[in-house]
Structure formats: structure tokens, C-alpha cells
BADREN-911659 format. One record per residue (C-alpha): residue in one letter; x, y, z. Coordinates in steps of 0.2 Angstrom, whole numbers, padded with zeros to 4 digits, always signed. Layout:
AXYZ
...
This chain:
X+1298-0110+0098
X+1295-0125+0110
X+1307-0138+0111
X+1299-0156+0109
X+1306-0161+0124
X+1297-0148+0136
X+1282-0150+0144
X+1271-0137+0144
X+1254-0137+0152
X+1239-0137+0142
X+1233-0120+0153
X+1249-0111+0152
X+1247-0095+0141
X+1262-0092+0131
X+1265-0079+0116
X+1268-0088+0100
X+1285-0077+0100
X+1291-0083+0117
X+1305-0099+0117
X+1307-0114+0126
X+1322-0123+0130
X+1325-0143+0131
X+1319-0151+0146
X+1308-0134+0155
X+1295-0137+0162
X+1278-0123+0162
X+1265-0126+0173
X+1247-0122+0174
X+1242-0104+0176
X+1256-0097+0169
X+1255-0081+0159
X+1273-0079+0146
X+1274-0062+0137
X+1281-0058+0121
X+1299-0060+0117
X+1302-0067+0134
X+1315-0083+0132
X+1316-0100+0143
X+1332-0109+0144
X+1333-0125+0144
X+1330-0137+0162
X+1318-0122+0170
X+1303-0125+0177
X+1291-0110+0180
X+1275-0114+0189
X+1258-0105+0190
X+1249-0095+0196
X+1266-0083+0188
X+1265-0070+0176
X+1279-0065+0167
X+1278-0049+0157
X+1290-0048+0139
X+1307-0049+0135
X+1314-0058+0150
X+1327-0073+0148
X+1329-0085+0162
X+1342-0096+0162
X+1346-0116+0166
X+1338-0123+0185
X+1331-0104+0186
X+1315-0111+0198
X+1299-0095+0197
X+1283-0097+0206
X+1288-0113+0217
X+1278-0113+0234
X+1286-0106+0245
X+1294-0111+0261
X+1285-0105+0275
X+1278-0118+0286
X+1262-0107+0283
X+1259-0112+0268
X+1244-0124+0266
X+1242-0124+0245
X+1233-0107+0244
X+1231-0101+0226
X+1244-0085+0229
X+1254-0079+0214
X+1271-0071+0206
X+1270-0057+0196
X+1285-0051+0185
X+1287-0036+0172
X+1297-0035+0157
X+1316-0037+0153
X+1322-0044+0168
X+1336-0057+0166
X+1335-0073+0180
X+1351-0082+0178
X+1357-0101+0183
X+1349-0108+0198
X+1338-0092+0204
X+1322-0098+0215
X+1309-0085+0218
X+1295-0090+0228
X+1275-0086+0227
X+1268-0075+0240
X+1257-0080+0257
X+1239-0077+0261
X+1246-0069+0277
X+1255-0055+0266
X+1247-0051+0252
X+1250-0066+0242
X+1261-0059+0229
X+1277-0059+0227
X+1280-0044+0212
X+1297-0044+0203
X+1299-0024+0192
X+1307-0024+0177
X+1326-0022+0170
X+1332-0032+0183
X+1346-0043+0185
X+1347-0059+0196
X+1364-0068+0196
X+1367-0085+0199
X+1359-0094+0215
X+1350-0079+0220
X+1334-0083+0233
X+1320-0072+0231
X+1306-0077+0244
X+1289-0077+0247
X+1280-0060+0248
X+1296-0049+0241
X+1294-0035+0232
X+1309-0027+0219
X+1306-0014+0210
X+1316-0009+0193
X+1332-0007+0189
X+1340-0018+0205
X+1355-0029+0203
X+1357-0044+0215
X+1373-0051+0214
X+1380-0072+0216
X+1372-0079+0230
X+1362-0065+0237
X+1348-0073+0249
X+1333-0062+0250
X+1319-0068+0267
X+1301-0067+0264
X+1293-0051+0263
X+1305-0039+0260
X+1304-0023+0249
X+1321-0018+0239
X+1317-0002+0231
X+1324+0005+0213
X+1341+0003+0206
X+1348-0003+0222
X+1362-0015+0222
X+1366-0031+0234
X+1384-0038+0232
X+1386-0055+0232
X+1382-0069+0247
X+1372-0052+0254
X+1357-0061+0267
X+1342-0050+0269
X+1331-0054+0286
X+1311-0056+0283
X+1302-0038+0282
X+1316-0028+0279
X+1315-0013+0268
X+1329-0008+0256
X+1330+0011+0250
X+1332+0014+0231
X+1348+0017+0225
X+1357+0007+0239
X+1371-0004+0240
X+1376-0019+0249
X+1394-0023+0249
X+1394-0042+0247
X+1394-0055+0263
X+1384-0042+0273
X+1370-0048+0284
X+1356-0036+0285
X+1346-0037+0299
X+1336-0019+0299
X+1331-0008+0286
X+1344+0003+0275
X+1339+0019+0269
X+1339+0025+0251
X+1355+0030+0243
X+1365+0023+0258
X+1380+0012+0255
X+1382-0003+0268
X+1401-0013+0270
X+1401-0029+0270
X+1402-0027+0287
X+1385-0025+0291
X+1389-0005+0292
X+1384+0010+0281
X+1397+0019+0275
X+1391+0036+0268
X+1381+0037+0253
X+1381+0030+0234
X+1387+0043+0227
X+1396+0036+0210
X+1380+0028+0205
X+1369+0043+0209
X+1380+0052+0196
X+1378+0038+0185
X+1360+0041+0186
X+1361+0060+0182
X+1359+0064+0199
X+1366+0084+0199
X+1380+0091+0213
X+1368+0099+0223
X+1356+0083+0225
X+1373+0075+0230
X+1378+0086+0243
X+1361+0089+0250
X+1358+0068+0250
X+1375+0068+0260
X+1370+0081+0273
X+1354+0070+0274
X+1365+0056+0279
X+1376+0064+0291
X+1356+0070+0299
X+1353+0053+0303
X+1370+0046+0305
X+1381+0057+0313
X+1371+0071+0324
X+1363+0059+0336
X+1348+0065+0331
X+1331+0051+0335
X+1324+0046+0321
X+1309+0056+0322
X+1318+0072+0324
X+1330+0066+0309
X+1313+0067+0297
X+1307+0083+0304
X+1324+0089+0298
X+1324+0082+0281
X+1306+0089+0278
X+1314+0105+0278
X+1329+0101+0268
X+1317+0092+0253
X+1308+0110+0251
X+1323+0115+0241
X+1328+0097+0235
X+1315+0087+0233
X+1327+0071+0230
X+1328+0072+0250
X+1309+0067+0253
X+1311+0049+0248
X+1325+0049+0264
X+1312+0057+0276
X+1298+0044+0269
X+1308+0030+0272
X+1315+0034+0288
X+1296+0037+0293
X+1290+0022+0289
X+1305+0011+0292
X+1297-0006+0299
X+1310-0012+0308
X+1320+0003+0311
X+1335+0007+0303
X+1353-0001+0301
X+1366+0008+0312
């Protein structure tokens, strides 16, 4: 259902199952999959594709140009899955022809209110981004991680899956998967209450802490620090992710 009192472009492609609020606003080259509901005072603008199932909420912006002083109207593009939930006020940006040109939301995620999501990011599934977080173009944040609330993210940082930010922290490097960091910019061991959750066994625990203390606590370079966890991932393989990421860290890693 459409309200009358949206405006919906003539070349926007909507599933006759997906609803409109009062007052939205759909542009051209956007792409709504099945199921997928739109509050009311939202404006969604194209080139975006959103998948099904997702709701977002009241002055949620998606697929705005973004805010680089780059930017020169190229036709770049937003692409989100399915069953994500974009709550008051979220703004997620379209990406750069100097990065890809995508910006790529996954699916099951939650975005809390006044969450920024800018040009060129890329979330995987399952992430929650709490009030206020403020996530820089070109960032990666990786499955199921968590980023507490008024959380800022600099440009081209990587965020390891199943990582949590404690809220007010301003993250300047990348953080490796399953590590937790305070809200003092800090990390502070490892996620271990939401690796449970996620059927994580005792033996994956303790091997992904004494990963941890391999890169944190033996003053090991970060080079010798992945050797290390190579060997460690032949008999748990949940290790490899760590030894990736810390091998291809961008920016180098948080301390």
C-alpha cells in the first residue's frame, strides 16, 4: 500500500506487497523488495536497492549523495539485503567512483536512531549499531559485531566480526574480530558472552583468548603475531579469521 500523500517516482521499482508511509518520498532507480515496509516522512533515493522484509523508520534518509567533496554526481549506488531495520533519522550514504562506488548494507541488521553510515561502507549480517553511532567513508564492519552508542569510526577502518565497541569510543585503527574495545578507546579481551551466545564451543573460547593475549600481551610484531595463529588455527580453525585480519589490517591495529 502507497499512501496518497507520497511521492513515488514513476521509475522506482516497488513490490506490490511493500508499504509506503505518509509523506516518503522514493526516487528514481530505486529497487523495493517484497515485504520491505517505509515509514512515514523517509526519503529513499536511487540508484538503491533494498532487498525484502526491511522497515525503515520516520527521517531514515538511504542512498543520499554523499558527502565527500569528491563527489561530482556520478551514478554510484547502495545496495541492502533483507530484514534489516533502519530506525528514526538513520542517513546512509551512496558510494564514490574513487572506492568502488557501492556502499553495501547485509542483512539482519539493526541501525538505531541517528546512526551515519557513509559513503563506501560495507556491513555485513547480523551487526547492531547502537544511538548515534557515526560510521566514516569506507569502512568495513564485519558479521555480528556490535558498536555501542555515540561510537565514531575513522575513514577505511576495518572492524573484525563479532567485535564490540563500548559506547563514546573513538576508533581510529582497525580492531580485530571477537575483540572487545572500552569506551576508552581500548580493547579489553575478548567477546566472550556473545561468542557463547553464537554456539561458539569452550575450546574455540579459550583458543580465541590465547589468540588475543598473541597479539596483545607478548609483544609480539604483528607479523610474528599471524605466523603464530597460523599454527594455532590447524587445530581450531575459528583462529584463521584473527590471522587474516591481522594480515590485512589496513591501518594497523588498535592498541
Amino acid at each position: 500500500m502507497i499512501h496518497a500523500t507520497a511521492i513515488v517516482d514513476p521509475k522506482a521499482e516497488l513490490d506490490s506487497s511493500v508499504t509506503v508511509g505518509p509523506y516518503s518520498i522514493i526516487g528514481a532507480d530505486v529497487q523495493i523488495g517484497a515485504g520491505t515496509v517505509i515509514g512515514p516522512h523517509a526519503v529513499i533515493k536511487g540508484p538503491t536497492t533494498l532487498g525484502k522484509n526491511n522497515k525503515v523508520f520516520q527521517f531514515a534518509t538511504l542512498g543520499e549523495d554523499c558527502q565527500d567533496l569528491k563527489y561530482a554526481g556520478e551514478p554510484t549506488r547502495l545496495e541492502v539485503g533483507d530484514n534489516n531495520v533502519f530506525r528514526e533519522s538513520t542517513t546512509i550514504h551512496r558510494g564514490t567512483v574513487q572506492d568502488n562506488g557501492i556502499t553495501k548494507i547485509g542483512d539482519n541488521n539493526l541501525i538505531m536512531i541517528n546512526v551515519h553510515i557513509a559513503h563506501d561502507c560495507v556491513v555485513a549480517n547480523n551487526c547492531i549499531f547502537s544511538v548515534g553511532a557515526t560510521i566514516a567513508g569506507h569502512v568495513h564492519i564485519g558479521d555480528h559485531a556490535i558498536l555501542g552508542g555515540l561510537c565514531a569510526i575513522h575513514q577505511f577502518c576495518h572492524i573484525g566480526a563479532h567485535s564490540f565497541i563500548g559506547g563514546g569510543a573513538i576508533i581510529l585503527r582497525d580492531l580485530p574480530p571477537y575483540v572487545m574495545l572500552g569506551n576508552d578507546g581500548k580493547p579489553h579481551g575478548i567477546n566472550s558472552e556473545g561468542l557463547r551466545r553464537r554456539g561458539y564451543s569452550s575450546e574455540a573460547i579459550m583458543a580465541i583468548k590465547r589468540a588475543y593475549k598473541v597479539i596483545y600481551r607478548q609483544g609480539n610484531k604483528s607479523t610474528e603475531a599471524v605466523e603464530i595463529m597460523r599454527e594455532m588455527a590447524k587445530d581450531i580453525p575459528e583462529i584463521t579469521v584473527m590471522a587474516d585480519f591481522v594480515a590485512n589490517s589496513p591501518r594497523g591495529l588498535i592498541r
